[in-house]
SEVOMAR-334654 format. One record per residue (C-alpha): x negated, y, z negated; residue number from 1; residue in one letter. Coordinates in steps of 0.05 Angstrom, whole numbers, plus 5000, padded with zeros to 4 digits. Layout:
BEGIN
> X	Y	Z	NUM	A $
...
This chain:
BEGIN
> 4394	0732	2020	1	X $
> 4457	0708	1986	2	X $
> 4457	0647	1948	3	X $
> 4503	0612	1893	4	X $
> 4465	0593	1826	5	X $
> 4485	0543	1778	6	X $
> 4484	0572	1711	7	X $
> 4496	0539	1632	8	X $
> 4571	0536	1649	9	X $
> 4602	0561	1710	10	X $
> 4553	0597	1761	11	X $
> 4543	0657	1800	12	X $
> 4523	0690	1863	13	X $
> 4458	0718	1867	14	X $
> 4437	0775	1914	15	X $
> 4362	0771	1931	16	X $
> 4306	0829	1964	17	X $
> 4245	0794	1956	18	X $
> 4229	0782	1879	19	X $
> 4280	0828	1862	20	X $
> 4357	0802	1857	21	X $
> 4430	0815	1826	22	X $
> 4473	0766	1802	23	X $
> 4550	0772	1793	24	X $
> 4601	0717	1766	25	X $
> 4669	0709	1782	26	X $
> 4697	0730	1706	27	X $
> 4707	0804	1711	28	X $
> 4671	0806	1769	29	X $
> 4614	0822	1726	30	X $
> 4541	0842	1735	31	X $
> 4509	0793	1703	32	X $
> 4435	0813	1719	33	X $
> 4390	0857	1755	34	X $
> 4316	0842	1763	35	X $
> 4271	0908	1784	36	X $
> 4203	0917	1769	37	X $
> 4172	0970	1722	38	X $
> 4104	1012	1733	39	X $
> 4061	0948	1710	40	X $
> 4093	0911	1775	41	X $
> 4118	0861	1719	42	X $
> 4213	0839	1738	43	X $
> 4255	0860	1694	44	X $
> 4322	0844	1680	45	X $
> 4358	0908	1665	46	X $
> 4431	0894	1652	47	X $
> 4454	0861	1589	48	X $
> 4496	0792	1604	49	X $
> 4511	0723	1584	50	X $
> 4470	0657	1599	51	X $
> 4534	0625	1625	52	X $
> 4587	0650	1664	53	X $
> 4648	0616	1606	54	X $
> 4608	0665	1560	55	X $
> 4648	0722	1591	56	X $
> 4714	0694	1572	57	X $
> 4685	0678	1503	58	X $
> 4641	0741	1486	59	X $
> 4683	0797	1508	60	X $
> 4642	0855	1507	61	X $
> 4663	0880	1578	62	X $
> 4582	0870	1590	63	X $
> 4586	0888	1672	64	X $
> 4647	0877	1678	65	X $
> 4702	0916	1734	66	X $
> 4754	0945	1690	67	X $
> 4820	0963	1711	68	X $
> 4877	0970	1733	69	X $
> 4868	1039	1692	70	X $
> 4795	1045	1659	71	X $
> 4789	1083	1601	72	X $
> 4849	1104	1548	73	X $
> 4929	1118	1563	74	X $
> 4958	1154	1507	75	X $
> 5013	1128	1463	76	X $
> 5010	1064	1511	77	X $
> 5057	1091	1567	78	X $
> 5066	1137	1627	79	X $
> 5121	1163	1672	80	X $
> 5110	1159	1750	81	X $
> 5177	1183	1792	82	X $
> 5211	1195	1735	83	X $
> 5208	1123	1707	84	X $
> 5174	1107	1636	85	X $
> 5123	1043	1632	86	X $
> 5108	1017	1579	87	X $
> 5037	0987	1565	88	X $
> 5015	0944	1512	89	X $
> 4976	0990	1464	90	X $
> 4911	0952	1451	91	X $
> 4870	0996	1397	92	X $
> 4916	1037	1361	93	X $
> 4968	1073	1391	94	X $
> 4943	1075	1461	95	X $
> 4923	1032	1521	96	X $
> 4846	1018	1536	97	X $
> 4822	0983	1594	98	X $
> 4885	0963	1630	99	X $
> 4912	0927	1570	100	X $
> 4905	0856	1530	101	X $
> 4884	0831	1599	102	X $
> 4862	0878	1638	103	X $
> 4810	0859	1699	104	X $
> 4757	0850	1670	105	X $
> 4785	0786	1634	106	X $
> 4806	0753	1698	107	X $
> 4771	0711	1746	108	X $
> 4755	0740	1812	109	X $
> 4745	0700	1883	110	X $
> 4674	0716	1901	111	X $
> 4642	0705	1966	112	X $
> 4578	0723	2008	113	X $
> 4586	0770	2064	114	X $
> 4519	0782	2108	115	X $
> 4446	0784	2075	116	X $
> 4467	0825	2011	117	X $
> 4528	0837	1996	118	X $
> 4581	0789	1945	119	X $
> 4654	0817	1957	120	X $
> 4702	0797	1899	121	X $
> 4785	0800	1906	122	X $
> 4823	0804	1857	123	X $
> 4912	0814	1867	124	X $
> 4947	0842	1812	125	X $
> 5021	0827	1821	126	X $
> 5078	0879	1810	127	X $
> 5084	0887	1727	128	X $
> 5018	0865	1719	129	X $
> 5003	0883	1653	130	X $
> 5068	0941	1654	131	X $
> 5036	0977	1714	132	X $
> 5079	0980	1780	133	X $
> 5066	0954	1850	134	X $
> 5027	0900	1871	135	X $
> 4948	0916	1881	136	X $
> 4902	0884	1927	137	X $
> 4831	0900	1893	138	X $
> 4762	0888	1928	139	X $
> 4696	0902	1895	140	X $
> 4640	0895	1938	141	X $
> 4566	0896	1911	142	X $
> 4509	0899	1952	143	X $
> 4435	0898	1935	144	X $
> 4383	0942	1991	145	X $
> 4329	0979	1988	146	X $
> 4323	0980	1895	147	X $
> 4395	0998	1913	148	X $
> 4459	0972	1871	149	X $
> 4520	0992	1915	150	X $
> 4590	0987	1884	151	X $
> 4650	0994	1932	152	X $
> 4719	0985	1905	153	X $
> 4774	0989	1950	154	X $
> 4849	0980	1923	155	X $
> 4912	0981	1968	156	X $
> 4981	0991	1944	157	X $
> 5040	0952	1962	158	X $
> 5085	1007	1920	159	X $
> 5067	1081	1886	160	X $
> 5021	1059	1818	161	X $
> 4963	1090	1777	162	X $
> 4893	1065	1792	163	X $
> 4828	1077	1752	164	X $
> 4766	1031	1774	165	X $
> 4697	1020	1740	166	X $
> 4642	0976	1728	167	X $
> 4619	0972	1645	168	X $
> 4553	0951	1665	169	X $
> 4505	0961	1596	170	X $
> 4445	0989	1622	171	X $
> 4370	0982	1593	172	X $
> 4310	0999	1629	173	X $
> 4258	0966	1588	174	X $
> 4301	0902	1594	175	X $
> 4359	0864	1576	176	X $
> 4320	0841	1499	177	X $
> 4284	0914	1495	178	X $
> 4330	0928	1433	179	X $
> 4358	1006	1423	180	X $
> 4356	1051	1484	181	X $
> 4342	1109	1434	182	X $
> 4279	1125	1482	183	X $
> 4315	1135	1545	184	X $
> 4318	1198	1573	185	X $
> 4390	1209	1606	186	X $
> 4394	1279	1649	187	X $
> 4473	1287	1669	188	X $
> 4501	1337	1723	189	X $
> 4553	1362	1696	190	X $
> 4562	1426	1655	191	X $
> 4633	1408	1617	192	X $
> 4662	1348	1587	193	X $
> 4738	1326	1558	194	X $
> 4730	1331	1478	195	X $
> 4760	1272	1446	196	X $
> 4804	1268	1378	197	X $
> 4792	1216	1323	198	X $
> 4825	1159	1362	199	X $
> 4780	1173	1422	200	X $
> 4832	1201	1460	201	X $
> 4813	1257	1507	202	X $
> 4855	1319	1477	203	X $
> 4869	1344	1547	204	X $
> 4816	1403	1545	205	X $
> 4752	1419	1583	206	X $
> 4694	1438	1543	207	X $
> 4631	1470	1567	208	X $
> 4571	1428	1538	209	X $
> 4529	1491	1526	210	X $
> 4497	1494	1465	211	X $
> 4522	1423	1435	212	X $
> 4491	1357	1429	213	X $
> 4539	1342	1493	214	X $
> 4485	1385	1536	215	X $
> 4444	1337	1582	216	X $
> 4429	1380	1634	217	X $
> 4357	1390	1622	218	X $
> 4341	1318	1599	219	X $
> 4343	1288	1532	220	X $
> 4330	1221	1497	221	X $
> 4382	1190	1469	222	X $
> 4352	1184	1390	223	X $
> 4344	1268	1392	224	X $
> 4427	1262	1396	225	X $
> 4464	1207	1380	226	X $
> 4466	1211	1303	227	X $
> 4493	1281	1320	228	X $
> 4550	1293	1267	229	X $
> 4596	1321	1322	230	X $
> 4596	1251	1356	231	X $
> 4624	1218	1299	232	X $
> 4580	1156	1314	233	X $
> 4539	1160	1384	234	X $
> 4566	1174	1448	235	X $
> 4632	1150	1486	236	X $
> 4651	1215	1519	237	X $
> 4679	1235	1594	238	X $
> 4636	1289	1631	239	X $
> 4664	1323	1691	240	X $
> 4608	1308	1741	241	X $
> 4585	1372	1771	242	X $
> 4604	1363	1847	243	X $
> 4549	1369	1896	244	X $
> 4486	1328	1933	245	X $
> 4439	1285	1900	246	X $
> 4442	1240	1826	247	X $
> 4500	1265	1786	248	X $
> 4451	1228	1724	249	X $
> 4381	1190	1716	250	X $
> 4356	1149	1662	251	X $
> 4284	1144	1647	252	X $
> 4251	1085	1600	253	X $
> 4184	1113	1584	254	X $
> 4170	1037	1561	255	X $
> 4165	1009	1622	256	X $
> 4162	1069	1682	257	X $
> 4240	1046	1704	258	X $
> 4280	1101	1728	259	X $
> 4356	1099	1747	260	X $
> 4384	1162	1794	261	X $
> 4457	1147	1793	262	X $
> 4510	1175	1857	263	X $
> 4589	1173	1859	264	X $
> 4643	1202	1887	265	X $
> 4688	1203	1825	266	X $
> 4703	1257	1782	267	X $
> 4677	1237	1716	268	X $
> 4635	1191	1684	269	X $
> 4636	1158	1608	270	X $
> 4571	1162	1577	271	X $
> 4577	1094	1521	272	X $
> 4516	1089	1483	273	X $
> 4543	1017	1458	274	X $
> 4553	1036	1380	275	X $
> 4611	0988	1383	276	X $
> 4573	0937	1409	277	X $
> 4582	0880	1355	278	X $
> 4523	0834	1345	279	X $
> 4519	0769	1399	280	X $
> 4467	0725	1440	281	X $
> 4463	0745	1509	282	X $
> 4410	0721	1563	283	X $
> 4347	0666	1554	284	X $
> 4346	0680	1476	285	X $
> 4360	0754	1468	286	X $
> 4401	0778	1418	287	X $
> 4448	0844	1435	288	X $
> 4466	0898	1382	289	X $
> 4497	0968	1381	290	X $
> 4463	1025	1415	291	X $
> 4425	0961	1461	292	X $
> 4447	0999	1525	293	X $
> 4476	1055	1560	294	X $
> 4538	1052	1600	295	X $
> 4552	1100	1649	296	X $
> 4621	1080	1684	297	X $
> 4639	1120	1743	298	X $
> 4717	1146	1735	299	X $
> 4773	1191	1736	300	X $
> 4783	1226	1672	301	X $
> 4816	1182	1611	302	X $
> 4889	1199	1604	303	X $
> 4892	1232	1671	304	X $
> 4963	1199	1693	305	X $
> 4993	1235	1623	306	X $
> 4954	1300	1640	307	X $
> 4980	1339	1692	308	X $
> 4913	1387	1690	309	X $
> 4876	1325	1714	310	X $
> 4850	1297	1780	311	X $
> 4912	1248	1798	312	X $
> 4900	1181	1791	313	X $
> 4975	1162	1832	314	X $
> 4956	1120	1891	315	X $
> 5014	1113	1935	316	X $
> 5054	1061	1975	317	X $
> 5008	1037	2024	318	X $
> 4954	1082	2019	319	X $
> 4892	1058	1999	320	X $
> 4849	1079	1950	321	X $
> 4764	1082	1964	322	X $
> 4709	1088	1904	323	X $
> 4628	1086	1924	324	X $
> 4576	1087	1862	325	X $
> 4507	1072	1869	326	X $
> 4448	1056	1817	327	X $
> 4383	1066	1857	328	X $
> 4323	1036	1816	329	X $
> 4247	1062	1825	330	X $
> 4191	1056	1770	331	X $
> 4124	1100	1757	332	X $
C-alpha cells in the first residue's frame, strides 16, 4: 500500500508490506527511511534521513538522495562530446562532483503512487542544465516487495549528453541511531578497483585488490580496514563489479542479524564509508556522525566521459538509457 505522510515540514510517500515500509520525499527524490526487522523480530529503520522533508534542502548530506546528471567526479570540471568542450562548474577543487552546485539531488522531484508499491519520481533537466547538453527526461521508480528495495532509473535524451545515475542512500543495519558501522561485514564481487589520487580523482587505472586493504572478496568488517594508511581516511573508492549472477556485495550487522545482498546492472559501485559525514540531527532524536553508514551507490566509473578506457557513459539522441539496483533485506 501506498500512502502520503505528513511529516515536520513537507511530507513524503510511504511504501508499506505489512509492518515493514519505505518512505521517499520529493527533495532529491530521497530515501528517507526503511523499516525491516532484525533476528529479535524488533523494525528497524535502516537508512539515515531527516525528520522533515525542508531538512534535505537545509542539511545537505546527499543522505538517499538520486544524484545526477553525472554521479561521482569529472576532472578539471569539463568534457568534450562531438568535438565540443563543456564546461562544468568545479565544485570541490578543480573538478565536478555530483552533477555540479545543483545537481539532482538538490532539486525537488514530482512524486506519485503507481499500483500497491511502487512511488515513481520525474524529474526534467533542461538543455544546459548545469553545463551538460540536451534536455533529460529522468524517472526513478522505487518499489518495496518481498524485503525488496527496487531502484529503476530510466533517462531519455532529447539530444547526445553524458548520464551517470545513483542513489547515496547511507546504509546501517543496526539502525539509523546505531552510531559507527565499524562492525559490518561488507563482502564485494569484484576483484579490481580505479585507484584514486589525492583529490579523489580516479587516476584512470585498474588495480587488482589482491593483497590490499581494497580486498573484500572474502568478507571483512569495516573497523579491520578503514584506518588503513593507504585509504588516506576510510573508504570512498570505485570497484569494478565482477559481472555475473547473484549479489555483486552483502552487508552483515552482527548487532542485530540484518543482512543486505545488493544486485545491479552497472559497472561499478562506490564503496563511502561516510568519513566526510559532518556532525547533524537526523531522525526522532538521532544524531549522525562520520563513519555512521555505508554507501554503496550503483554507477559507471567516476571520470568515465574523460577516460576513453572506460565503459561510455554517452547516451544518445533519443535513446534511452535503463539502470535496475536492488537492496534485498533478510535477518538471522
Amino acid at each position: 500500500m501506498v500512502e502520503r505522510v505528513e511529516l515536520k515540514s513537507g511530507f513524503c510517500w510511504r511504501i508499506h508490506e505489512g509492518e515493514t515500509y519505505v518512505d521517499i520525499v520529493p527533495y532529491g527524490a530521497s530515501l528517507r527511511s526503511i523499516v525491516t526487522p532484525g533476528r529479535d523480530g524488533v523494525l528497524r529503520d535502516v537508512c539515515l534521513g531527516y525528520e522533515g522533508a525542508l531538512d534535505y534542502a537545509a542539511q545537505g548530506g546527499c543522505l538517499g538522495s538520486v544524484v545526477g546528471r553525472y554521479a561521482n567526479r569529472i576532472s578539471g570540471a569539463a568534457f568534450t562530446l562531438n568535438g565540443r568542450a563543456y564546461p562544468l562548474l568545479a565544485n570541490e577543487g578543480p573538478n565536478t562532483l555530483h552533477g555540479g552546485g545543483m545537481g539532482y539531488h538538490k532539486r525537488w522531484w514530482r512524486l506519485s503512487p503507481q499500483g500497491e508499491d511502487t512511488v515513481v519520481c520525474r524529474l526534467d533537466s533542461p538543455d544546459g542544465d548545469e553545463g551538460f547538453p540536451g534536455r533529460l527526461e529522468v524517472e526513478t521508480a522505487y518499489t518495496w516487495r518481498d524485503g525488496a528495495l527496487t531502484i529503476r532509473y530510466t533517462a531519455r535524451a532529447h539530444a547526445d549528453t553524458v548520464v551517470n545515475l545513483t542513489n547515496h542512500a547511507y546504509f546501517n543495519l543496526a539502525g539509523q541511531d546505531g552510531g559507527e558501522v565499524g562492525d559490518h561485514v561488507l563482502t564485494l564481487r569484484a576483484a579490481r578497483f580505479t585507484p584514486i589520487g589525492a583529490d579523489k580523482m580516479v587516476t584512470g587505472q585498474l588495480r587488482d585488490v589482491a593483497g590490499t586493504p581494497w580486498d573484500f572478496r572474502q568478507g571483512a568488517a569495516l573497523a579491520e580496514r578503514w584506518d588503513h594508511p593507504d585509504l588516506g581516511g576510510g573508504f570512498d573508492h570505485n570497484y569494478c563489479l565482477d559481472p555475473g549472477p547473484g549479489p555483486a556485495a552483502t552487508l552483515c550487522c552482527p548487532r542485530t542479524g540484518i543482512s543486505m545482498e545488493m544486485t545491479t546492472d552497472r559497472p561499478g559501485c562506490q564503496v563511502y564509508s561516510a568519513g566526510g559525514l559532518k556532525t547533524r540531527a537526523g531522525k526522532r532524536g538521532a544524531v549522525y556522525g562520520p563513519r555512521h553508514g555505508l554507501c554503496l551507490e550503483t554507477q559507471n566509473y567516476p571520470n568515465a566521459v574523460n577516460t576513453p578506457a572506460f565503459p561510455s557513459p554517452i547516451l544518445r539522441a533519443g535513446e534511452t538509457w535503463e539502470s535496475r539496483t536492488v537492496y534485498r533485506f533478510t535477518a538471522g
